[in-house]
N, C-alpha and C positions, 0 to 999 in steps of 0.2 A: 413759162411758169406752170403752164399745165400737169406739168410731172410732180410739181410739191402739192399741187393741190391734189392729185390723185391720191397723192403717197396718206393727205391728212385724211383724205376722204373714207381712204382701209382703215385710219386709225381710228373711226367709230365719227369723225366732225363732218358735219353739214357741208355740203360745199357753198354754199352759201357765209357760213364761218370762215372757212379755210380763203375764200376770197375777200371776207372782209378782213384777214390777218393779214393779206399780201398786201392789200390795200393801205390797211393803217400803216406800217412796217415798210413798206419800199423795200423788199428784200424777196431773195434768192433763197435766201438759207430758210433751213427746214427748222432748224433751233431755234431762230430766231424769232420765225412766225409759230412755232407750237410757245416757247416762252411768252408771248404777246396773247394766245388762248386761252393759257393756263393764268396770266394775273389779271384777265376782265371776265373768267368765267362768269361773276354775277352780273355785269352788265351788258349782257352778247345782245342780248336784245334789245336793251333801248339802243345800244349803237346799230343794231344788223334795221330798227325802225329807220332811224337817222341817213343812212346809209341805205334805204330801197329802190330808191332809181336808179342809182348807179350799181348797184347789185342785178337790179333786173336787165339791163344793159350790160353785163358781162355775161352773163345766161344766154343771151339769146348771139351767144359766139364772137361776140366783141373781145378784144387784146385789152386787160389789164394795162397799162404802161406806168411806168417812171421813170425819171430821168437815170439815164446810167450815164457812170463816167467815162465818152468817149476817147480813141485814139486819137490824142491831140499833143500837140509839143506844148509843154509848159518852157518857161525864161530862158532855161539853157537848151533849150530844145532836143529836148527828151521828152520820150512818147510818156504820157502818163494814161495808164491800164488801170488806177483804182486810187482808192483815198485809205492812207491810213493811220491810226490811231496811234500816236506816240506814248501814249500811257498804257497803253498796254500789247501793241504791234499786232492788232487784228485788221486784216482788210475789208475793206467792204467796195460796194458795184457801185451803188446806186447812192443820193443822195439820201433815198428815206431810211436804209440803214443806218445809213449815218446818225442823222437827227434822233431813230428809236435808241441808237447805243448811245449815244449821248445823254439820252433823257433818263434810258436806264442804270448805264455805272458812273454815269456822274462825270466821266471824261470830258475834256474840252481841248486838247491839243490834237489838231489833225492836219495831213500834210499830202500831198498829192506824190504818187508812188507809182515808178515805171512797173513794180511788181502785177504781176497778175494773178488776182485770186483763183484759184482752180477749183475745179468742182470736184465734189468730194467723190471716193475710189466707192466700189462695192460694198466693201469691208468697210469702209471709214460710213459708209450709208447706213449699215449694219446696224455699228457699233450705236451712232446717233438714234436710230431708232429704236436701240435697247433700250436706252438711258431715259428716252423719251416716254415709253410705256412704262419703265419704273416709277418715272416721277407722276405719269399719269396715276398708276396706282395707289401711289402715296397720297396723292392727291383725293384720292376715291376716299381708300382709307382713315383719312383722318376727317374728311365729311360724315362718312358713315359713322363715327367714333364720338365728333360731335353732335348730331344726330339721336344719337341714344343717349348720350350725357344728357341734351335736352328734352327728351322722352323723360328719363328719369327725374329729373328734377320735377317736371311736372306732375308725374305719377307721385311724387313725395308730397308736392304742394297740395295736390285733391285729397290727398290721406292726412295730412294737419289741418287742411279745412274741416275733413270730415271728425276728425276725431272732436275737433274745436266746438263744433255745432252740436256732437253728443252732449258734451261736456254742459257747454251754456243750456241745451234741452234740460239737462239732468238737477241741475242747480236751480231751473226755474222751476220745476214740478217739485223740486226738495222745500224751495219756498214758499209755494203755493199751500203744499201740505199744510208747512207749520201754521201758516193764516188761517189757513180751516179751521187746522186744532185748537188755537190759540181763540178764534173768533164762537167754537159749540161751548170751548171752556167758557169763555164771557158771558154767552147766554144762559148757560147753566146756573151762572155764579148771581146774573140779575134775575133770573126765576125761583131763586133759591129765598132772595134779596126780598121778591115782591112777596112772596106766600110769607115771610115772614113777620113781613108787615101788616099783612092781612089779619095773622095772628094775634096780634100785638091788638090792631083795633077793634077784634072778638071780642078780646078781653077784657077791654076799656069798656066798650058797650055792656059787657054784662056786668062789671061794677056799677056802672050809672044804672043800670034798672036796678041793682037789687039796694042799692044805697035811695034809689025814688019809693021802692016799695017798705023799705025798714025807717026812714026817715031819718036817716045817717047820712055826715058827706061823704061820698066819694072816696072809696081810698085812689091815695097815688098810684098809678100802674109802676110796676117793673119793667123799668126800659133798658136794655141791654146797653154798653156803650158800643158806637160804633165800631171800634178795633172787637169788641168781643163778637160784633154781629158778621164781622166782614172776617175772622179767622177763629168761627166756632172750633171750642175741642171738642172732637169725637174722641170718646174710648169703644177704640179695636178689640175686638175679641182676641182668643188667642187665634183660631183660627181664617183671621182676618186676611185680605191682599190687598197690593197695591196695583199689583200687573198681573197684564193674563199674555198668558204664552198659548198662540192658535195654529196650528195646523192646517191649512187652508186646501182642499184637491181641486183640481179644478177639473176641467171636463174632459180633457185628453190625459188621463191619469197623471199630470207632474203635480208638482206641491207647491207650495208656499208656507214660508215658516215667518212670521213676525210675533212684537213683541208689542203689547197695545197697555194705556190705560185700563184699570181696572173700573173708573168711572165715567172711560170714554165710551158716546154711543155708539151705535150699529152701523150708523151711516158711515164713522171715518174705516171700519171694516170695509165698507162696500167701495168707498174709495179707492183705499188702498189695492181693493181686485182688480178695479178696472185702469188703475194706471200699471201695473206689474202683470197682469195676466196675460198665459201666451195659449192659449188655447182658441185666439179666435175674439171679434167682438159680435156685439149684440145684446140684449136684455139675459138676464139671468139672478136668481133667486139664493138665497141662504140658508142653508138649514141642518141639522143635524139627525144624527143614525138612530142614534139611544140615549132618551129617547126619541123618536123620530118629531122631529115639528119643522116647518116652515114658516121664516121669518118674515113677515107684512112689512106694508109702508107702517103699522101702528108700531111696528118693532123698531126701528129706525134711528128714531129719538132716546131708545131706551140704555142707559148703561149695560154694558156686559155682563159684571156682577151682578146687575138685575136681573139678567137673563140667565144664567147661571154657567156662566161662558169662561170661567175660571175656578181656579188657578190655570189651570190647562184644558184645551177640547180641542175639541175635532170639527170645523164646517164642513160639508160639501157645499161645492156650485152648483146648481143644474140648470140647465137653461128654459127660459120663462115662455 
C-alpha cells in the first residue's frame, strides 16, 4: 500500500491522511481512498484525533493490514480471487472495500468471484489521476467561491448595520432638536405670560392708590380673556418677517445654509453649529463682519429679529 500512499502524498495530502483513508476504506484503490478524503474533508481531524495511536504505529514502519480475499476454493471448488458487486460488477480485494462501496452506492448484493482485480496499467494510473486533480480543483473552487459569497454577505450586513445606526443617529438628533425648540418656544410663551401679569397688577395697584387719594371706588381693571392673552394679535409692519435665512462659514472655509425662526434665540443657532459642523470641535463664538460684533452668552436668549439677524445675514465661526 505504500505506492497509493506515495501517490496521495504528490498529490498535496499528509501521509498521515492518505493512511487514515487506507485505513477507514480497506482498499487498494487510489479512487476509492481519494473519494473517502474528499467527502470527510471537514472532519480529517477529529478522525486523524480518534485515529492517533494507530497512525503513530504505522509511522514508525508498521504494515497497515486488512483482511483481503484469499486463494481459497469456495462450494464448487473454484479458487475465489475477489468479491464482487452484482449491481454494478465492480471488484474489490479486501473486505473494507467492500463495506465503503456498500455504504457508499447503496449496493447490497455481493458474490465471491474467481476473477481477479488487476491493478491498474500506467495509462489507466494516468488517467485516474487526471480525474482525481479535476475533482480536486472543483473541489478548491467551489470552497473558494463559497468563501467569498460569505465574505460578501457579511461585507453587506456591516454596511445595513452601518447605514441603520446613521439613520437611528440622525432621527434622534432630528428629535432632540425639535424638543429644544418646542421647549425655548414654551419658555418664551410663559415669560411672555408672566411680564404680562405683572402688568396687569401695575395697573390695578395704581387704580387703588389714585381711587384711596380721590376718594372714589376703584374702577374695575381691563382684564384680557385668556384666549386673547394666550394668542395676542400683533400687527406686522409691512416690512415684517417670520424667518431668517443664515449663511453660517465655519472655520475651514465651508458653509452652512439654514432656515430659523425669526423669534427663535441665538442659542438654537449655536446648536444647530455644533451638531452639523465639520470643521473640527471645540469652543467657538458667533459673530458678524458689518457690522462687526461678537455675540455673548447675554446674546443667547435673544431672538434674531432682535439681533438684527434677518431677513437674511451672514455669521462667522471663530474659535474661542
Amino acid at each position: 500500500m505504500s505506492g497509493i500512499i506515495d501517490t496521495l502524498v504528490e498529490m498535496g495530502f499528509s501521509k498521515q491522511k492518505a493512511e487514515l483513508a487506507i485505513l477507514k476504506t480497506g482498499t487498494e484503490d487510489i479512487q476509492v481512498a481519494m473519494d473517502w478524503l474528499l467527502s470527510h474533508e471537514d472532519d480529517l481531524e477529529d478522525l486523524q484525533n480518534e485515529q492517533a495511536q494507530p497512525i503513530q504505529d504505522s509511522s514508525a514502519n508498521q504494515t497497515i493490514e486488512q483482511p483481503e480475499v484469499n486463494d481459497q476454493a469456495n462450494a464448487e471448488g473454484q479458487i475465489v480471487r475477489s468479491i464482487k458487486c452484482e449491481d454494478c460488477g465492480k471488484l474489490f480485494k479486501t473486505q473494507g472495500e467492500v463495506e465503503y462501496h456498500a455504504t457508499k452506492s447503496g449496493h447490497g448484493n455481493f458474490s465471491e468471484s474467481t476473477e481477479e482485480k488487476k491493478a491498474l496499467s500506467d495509462e489507466e494510473k494516468k488517467e485516474q489521476l487526471a480525474k482525481i486533480e479535476a475533482k480536486l480543483k472543483q473541489r478548491r473552487m467551489e470552497r473558494e467561491a463559497r468563501e467569498k459569497q460569505e465574505a460578501l454577505e457579511k461585507e453587506k450586513s456591516r454596511i445595513k448595520s452601518g447605514k441603520e445606526l446613521l439613520e437611528a443617529k440622525k432621527k434622534h438628533d432630528e428629535i432632540e432638536m425639535r424638543k429644544l425648540v418646542e421647549q425655548r418656544k414654551r419658555e418664551k410663551e410663559e415669560e411672555k405670560l408672566a411680564r404680562q401679569r405683572v402688568r396687569e397688577q401695575i395697573e390695578q395697584d395704581k387704580l387703588a392708590r389714585k381711587a384711596k387719594f380721590s376718594g372714589q371706588p376703584p374702577e374695575a381693571p381691563i382684564v384680557e380673556s385668556p384666549i386673547q392673552q394666550q394668542q395676542p394679535v400683533i400687527q406686522k409692519s409691512a416690512g415684517s418677517y417670520s424667518e431668517v435665512m443664515l449663511q453660517i462659514r465655519l472655520t475651514n472655509g465651508s458653509s452652512l445654509v439654514q432656515k430659523f425662526g425669526a423669534k427663535e434665540p441665538l442659542s438654537a443657532v449655536r446648536l444647530y453649529v455644533e451638531m452639523n459642523r465639520k470643521d473640527g470641535d471645540g469652543p467657538f463664538s458667533l459673530m458678524t463682519n458689518c457690522p462687526k460684533k461678537i455675540f455673548g452668552p447675554e446674546d443667547y436668549d435673544v431672538p434674531l429679529e432682535t439681533l438684527g439677524l434677518g431677513p437674511r445675514a451672514i455669521l462667522i465661526v471663530s474659535k474661542s
